[in-house]
C-alpha atoms as an extended CHARMM CRD file, in Angstrom:
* protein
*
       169  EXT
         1         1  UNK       CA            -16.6740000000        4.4420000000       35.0040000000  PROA      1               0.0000000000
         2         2  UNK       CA            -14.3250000000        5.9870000000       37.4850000000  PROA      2               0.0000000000
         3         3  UNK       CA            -12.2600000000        3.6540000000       39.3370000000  PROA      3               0.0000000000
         4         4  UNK       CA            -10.6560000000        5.0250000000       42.1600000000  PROA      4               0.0000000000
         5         5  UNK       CA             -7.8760000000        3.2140000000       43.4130000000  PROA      5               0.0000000000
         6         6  UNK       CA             -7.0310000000        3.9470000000       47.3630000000  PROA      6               0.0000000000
         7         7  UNK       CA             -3.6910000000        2.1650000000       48.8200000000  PROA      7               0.0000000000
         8         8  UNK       CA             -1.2900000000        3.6210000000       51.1550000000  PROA      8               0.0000000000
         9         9  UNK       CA              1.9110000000        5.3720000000       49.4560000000  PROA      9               0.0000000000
        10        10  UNK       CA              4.5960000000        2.4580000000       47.8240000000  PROA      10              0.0000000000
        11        11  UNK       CA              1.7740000000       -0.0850000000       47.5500000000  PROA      11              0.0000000000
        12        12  UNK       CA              1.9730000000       -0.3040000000       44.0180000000  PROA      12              0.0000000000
        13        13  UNK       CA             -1.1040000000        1.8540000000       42.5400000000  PROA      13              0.0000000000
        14        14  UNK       CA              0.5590000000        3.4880000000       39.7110000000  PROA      14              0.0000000000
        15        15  UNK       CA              2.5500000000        0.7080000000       38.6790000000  PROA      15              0.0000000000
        16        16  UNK       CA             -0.3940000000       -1.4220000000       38.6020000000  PROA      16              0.0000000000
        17        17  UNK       CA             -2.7050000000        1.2000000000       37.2550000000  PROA      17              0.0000000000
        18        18  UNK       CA             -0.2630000000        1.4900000000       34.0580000000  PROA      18              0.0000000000
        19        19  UNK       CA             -0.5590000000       -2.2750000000       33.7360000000  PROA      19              0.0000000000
        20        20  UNK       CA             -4.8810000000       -2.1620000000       33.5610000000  PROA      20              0.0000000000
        21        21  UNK       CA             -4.7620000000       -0.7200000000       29.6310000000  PROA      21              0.0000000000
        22        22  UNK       CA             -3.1260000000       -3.4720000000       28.2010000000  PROA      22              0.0000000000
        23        23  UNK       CA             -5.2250000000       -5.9660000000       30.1380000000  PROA      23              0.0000000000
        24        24  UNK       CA             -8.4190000000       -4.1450000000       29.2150000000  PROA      24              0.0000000000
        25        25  UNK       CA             -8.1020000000       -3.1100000000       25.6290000000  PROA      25              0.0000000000
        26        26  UNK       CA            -11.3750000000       -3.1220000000       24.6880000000  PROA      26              0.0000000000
        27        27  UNK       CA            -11.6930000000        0.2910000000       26.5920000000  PROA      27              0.0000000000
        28        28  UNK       CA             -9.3560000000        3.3340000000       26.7980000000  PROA      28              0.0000000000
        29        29  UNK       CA             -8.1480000000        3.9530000000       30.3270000000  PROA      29              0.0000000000
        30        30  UNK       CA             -7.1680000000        7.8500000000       31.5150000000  PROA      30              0.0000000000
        31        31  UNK       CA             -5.0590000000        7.4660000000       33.9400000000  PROA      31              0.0000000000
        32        32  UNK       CA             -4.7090000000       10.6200000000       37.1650000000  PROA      32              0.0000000000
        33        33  UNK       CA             -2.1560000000        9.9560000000       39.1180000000  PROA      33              0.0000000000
        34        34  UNK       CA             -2.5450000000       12.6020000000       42.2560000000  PROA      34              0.0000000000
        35        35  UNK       CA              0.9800000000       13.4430000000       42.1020000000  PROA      35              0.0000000000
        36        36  UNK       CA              0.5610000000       14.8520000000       38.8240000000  PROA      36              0.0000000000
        37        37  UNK       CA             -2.5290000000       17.6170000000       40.0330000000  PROA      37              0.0000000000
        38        38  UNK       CA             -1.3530000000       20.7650000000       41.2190000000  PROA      38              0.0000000000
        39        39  UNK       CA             -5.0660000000       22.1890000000       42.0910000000  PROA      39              0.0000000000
        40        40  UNK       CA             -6.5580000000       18.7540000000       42.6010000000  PROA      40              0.0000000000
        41        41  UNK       CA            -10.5400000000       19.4730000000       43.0160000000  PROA      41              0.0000000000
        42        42  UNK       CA            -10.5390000000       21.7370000000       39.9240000000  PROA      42              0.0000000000
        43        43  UNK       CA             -8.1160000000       19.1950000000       37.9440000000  PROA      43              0.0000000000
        44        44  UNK       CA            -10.3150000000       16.3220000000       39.4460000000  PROA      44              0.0000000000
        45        45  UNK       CA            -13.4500000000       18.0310000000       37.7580000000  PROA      45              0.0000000000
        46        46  UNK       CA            -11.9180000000       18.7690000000       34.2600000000  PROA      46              0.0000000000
        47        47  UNK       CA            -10.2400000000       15.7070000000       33.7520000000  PROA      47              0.0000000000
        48        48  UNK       CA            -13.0230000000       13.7140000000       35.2930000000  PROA      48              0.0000000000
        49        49  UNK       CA            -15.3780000000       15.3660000000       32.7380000000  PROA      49              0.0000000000
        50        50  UNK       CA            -13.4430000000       14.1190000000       29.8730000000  PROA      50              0.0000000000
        51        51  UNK       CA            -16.9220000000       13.4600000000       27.1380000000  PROA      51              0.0000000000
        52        52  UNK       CA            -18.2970000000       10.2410000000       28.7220000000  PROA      52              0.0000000000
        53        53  UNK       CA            -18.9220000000        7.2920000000       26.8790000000  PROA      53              0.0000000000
        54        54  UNK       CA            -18.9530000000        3.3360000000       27.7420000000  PROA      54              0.0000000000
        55        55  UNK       CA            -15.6480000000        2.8520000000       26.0870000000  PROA      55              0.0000000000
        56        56  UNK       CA            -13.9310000000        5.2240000000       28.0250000000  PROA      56              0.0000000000
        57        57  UNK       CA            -12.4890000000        4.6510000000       31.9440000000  PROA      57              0.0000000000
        58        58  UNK       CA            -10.9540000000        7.2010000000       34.2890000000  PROA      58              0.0000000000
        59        59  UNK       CA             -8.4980000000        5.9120000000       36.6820000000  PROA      59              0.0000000000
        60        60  UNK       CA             -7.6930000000        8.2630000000       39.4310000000  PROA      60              0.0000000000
        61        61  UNK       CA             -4.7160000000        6.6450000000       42.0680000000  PROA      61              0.0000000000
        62        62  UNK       CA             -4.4710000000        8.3090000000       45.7790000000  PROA      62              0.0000000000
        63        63  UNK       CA             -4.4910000000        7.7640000000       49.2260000000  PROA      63              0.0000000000
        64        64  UNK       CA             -6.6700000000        8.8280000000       51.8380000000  PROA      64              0.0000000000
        65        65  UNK       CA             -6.8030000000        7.7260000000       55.1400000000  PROA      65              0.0000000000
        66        66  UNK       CA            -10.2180000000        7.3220000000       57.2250000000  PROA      66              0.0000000000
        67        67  UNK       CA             -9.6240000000       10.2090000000       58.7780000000  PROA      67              0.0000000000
        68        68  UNK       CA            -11.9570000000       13.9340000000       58.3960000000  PROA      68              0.0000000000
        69        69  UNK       CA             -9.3320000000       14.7620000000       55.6490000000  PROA      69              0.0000000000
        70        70  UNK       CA             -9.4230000000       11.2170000000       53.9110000000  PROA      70              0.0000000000
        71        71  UNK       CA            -13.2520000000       11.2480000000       54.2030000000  PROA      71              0.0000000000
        72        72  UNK       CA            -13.6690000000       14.7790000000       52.3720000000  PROA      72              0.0000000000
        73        73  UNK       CA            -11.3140000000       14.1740000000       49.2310000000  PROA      73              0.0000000000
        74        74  UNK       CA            -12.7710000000       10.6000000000       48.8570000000  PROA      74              0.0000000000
        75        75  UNK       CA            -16.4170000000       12.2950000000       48.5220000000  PROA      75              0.0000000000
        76        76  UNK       CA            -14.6310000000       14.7510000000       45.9650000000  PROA      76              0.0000000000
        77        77  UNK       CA            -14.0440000000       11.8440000000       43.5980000000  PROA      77              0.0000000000
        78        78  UNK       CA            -17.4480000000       10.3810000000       44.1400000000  PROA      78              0.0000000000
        79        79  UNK       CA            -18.9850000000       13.7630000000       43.7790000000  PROA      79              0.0000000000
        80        80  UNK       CA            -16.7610000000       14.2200000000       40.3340000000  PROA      80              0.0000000000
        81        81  UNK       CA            -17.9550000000       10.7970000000       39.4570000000  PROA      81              0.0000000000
        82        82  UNK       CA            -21.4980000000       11.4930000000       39.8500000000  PROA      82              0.0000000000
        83        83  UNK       CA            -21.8140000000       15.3420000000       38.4780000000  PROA      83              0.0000000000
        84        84  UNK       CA            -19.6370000000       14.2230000000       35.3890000000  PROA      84              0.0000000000
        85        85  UNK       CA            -22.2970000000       10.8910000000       34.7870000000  PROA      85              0.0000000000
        86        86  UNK       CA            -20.1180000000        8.2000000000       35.9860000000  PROA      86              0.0000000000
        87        87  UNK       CA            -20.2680000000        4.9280000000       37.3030000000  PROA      87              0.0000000000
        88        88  UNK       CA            -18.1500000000        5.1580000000       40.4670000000  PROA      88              0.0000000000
        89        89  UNK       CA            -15.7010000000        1.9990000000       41.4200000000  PROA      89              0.0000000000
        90        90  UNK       CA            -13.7180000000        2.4010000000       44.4360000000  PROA      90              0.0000000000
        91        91  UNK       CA            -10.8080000000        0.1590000000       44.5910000000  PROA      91              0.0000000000
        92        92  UNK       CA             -9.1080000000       -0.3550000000       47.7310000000  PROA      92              0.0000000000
        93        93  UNK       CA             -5.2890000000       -2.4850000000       47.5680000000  PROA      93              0.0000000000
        94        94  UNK       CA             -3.9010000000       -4.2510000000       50.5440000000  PROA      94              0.0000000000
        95        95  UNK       CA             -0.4300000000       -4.8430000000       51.2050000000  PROA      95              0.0000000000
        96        96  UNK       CA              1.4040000000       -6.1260000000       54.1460000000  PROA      96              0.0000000000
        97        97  UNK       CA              3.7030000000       -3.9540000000       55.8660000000  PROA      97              0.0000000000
        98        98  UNK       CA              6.9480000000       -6.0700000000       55.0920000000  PROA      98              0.0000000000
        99        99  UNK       CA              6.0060000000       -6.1430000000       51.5690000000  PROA      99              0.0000000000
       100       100  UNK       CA              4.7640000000       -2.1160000000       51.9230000000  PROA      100             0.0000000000
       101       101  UNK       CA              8.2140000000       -1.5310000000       53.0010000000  PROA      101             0.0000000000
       102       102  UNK       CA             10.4200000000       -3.1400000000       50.3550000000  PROA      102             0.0000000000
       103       103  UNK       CA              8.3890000000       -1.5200000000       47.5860000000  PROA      103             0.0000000000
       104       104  UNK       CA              8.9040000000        2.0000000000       49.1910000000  PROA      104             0.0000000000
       105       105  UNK       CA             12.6200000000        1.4510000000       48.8820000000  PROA      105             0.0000000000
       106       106  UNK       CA             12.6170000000       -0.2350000000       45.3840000000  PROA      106             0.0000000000
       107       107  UNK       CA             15.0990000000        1.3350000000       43.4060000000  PROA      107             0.0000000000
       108       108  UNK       CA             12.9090000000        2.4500000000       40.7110000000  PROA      108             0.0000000000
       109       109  UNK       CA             10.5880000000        4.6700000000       43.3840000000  PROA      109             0.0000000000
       110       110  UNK       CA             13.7290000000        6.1000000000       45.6570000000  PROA      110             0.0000000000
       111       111  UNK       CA             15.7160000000        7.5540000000       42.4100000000  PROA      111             0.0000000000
       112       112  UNK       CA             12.1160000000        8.7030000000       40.3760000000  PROA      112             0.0000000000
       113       113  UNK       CA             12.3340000000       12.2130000000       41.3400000000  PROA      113             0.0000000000
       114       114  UNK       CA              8.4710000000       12.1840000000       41.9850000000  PROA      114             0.0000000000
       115       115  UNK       CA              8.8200000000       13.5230000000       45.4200000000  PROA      115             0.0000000000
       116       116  UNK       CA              7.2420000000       10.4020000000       46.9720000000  PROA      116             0.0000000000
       117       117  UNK       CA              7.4280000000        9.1190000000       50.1540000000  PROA      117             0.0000000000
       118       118  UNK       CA             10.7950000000        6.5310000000       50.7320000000  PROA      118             0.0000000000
       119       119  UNK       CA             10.8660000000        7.1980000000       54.3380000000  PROA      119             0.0000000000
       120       120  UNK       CA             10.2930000000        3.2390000000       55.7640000000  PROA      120             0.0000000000
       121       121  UNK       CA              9.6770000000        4.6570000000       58.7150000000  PROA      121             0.0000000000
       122       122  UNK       CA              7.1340000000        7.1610000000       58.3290000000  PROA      122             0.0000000000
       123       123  UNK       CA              5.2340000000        4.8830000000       56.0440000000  PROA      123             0.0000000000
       124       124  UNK       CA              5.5200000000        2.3430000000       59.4560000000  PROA      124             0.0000000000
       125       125  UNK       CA              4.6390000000        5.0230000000       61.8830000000  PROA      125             0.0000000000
       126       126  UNK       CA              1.1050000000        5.9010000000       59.1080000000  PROA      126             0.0000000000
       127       127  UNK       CA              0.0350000000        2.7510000000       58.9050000000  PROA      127             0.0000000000
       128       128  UNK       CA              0.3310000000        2.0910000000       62.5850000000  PROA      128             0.0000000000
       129       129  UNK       CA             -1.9210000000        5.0080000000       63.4370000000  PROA      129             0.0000000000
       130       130  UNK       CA             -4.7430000000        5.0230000000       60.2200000000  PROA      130             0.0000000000
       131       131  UNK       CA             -6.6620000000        2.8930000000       58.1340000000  PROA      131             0.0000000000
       132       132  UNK       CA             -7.5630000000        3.1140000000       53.8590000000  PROA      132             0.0000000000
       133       133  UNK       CA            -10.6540000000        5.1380000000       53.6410000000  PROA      133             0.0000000000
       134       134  UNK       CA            -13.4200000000        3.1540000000       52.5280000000  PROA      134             0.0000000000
       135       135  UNK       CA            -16.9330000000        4.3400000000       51.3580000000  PROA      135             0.0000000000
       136       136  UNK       CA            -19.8800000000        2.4060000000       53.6900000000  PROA      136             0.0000000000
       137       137  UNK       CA            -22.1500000000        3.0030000000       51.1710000000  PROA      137             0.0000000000
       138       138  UNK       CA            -20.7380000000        1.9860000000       48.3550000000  PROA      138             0.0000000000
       139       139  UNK       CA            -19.4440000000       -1.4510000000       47.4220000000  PROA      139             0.0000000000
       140       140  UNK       CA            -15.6070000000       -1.6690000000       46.1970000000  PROA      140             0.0000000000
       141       141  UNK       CA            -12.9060000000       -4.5130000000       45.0820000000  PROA      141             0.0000000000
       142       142  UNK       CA            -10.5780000000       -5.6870000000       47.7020000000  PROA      142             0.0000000000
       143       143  UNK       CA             -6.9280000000       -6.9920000000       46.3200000000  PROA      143             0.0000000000
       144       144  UNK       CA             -4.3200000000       -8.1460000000       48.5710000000  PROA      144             0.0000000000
       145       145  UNK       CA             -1.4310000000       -7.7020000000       46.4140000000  PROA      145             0.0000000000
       146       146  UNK       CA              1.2580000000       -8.3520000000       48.7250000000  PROA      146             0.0000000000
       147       147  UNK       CA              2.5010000000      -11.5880000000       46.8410000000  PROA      147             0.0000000000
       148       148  UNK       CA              1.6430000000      -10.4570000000       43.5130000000  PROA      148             0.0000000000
       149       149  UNK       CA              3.9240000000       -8.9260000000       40.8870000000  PROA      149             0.0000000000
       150       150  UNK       CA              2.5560000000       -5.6270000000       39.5820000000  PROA      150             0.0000000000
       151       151  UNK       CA              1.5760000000       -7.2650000000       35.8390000000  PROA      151             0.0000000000
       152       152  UNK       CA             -0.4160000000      -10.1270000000       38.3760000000  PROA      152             0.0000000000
       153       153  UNK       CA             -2.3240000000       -7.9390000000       40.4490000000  PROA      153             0.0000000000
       154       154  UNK       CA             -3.7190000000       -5.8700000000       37.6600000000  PROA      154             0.0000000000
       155       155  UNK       CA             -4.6050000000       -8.9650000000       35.9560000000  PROA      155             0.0000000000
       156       156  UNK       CA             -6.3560000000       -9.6770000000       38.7890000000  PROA      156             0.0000000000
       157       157  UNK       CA             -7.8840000000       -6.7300000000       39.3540000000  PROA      157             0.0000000000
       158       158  UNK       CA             -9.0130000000       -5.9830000000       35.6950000000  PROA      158             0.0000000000
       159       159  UNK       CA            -11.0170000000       -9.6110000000       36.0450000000  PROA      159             0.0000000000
       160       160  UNK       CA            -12.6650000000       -7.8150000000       39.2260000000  PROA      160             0.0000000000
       161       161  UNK       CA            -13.6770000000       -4.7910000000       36.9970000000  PROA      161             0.0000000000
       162       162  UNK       CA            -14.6890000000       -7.0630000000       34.1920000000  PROA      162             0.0000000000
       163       163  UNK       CA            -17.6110000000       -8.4950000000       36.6880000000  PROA      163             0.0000000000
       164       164  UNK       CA            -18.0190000000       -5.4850000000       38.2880000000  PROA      164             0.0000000000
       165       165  UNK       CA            -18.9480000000       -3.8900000000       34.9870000000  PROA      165             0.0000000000
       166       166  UNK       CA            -21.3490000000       -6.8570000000       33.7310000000  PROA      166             0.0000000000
       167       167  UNK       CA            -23.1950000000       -6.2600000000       37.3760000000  PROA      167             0.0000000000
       168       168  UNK       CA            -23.7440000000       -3.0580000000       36.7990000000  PROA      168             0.0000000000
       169       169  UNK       CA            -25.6140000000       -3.6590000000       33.0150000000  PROA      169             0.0000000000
């Protein structure tokens, strides 16, 4: 499958996302982190159509907002999902703004050199004016991990994906 994992910026995705293989080994998880795709549609597709088999996840980390913008790359990933055979399993992480805010200024983020955004308030200002994009047709996991340690919440989420796969057998 393809999980797509949708949280606004400092949330946590990609330290949580690095956390899923060791709490799923029984499958192989490629990880695409967004920051890391410098044409993202075409790198999407290639990377998305990695040969397909049941042992074998694709993890994709972004944001996108519910705006025209948001709407359009979301349906890339669900398009990619589809076209390359996929089971697609949007994943949408919740994190209270407090919370938000100290993990945008962690240490770790501010000095990574990633180009991500530290600026408090602009993440403030973002949330205060959009919403995650969510698919209405298609059912996704909701995890609030705003009191969870990173280790925690993909240990909760890789339970989520665990029933989510046996529902879709």
């Amino acid at each position: 499958p393809l999980l797509w994992i949708n949280a606004f910026p400092g949330t946590g995705k990609l330290t949580i996302a690095n956390e899923l293989p060791a709490l799923l080994p029984e499958h192989s998880i490629h990880l695409i982190d967004n920051h890391q795709m410098i044409d993202a549609k075409i790198t999407l597709q290639r990377r998305i159509a990695i040969p397909h088999d049941h042992l074998h996840r694709c993890s994709c980390i972004d944001f996108q907002s519910d705006n025209e913008l948001g709407a359009q790359v979301a349906q890339e990933y669900k398009t990619a999902a589809r076209e390359a055979g996929r089971p697609f399993l949007p994943i949408y992480l919740e994190c209270g703004l407090v919370e938000n805010m100290r993990r945008m200024t962690h240490a770790q983020r501010v000095s990574s050199g990633t180009g991500k955004l530290v600026d408090v308030e602009m993440l403030a200002d973002m949330r205060s004016r959009c919403r995650l994009y969510r698919f209405e047709d298609i059912v996704g996991l909701n995890v609030d991990v705003s009191g969870l340690e990173a280790r925690e919440a993909a240990a909760s989420l890789a339970c989520l994906i665990r029933e989510w796969e046996q529902s879709e057998k």
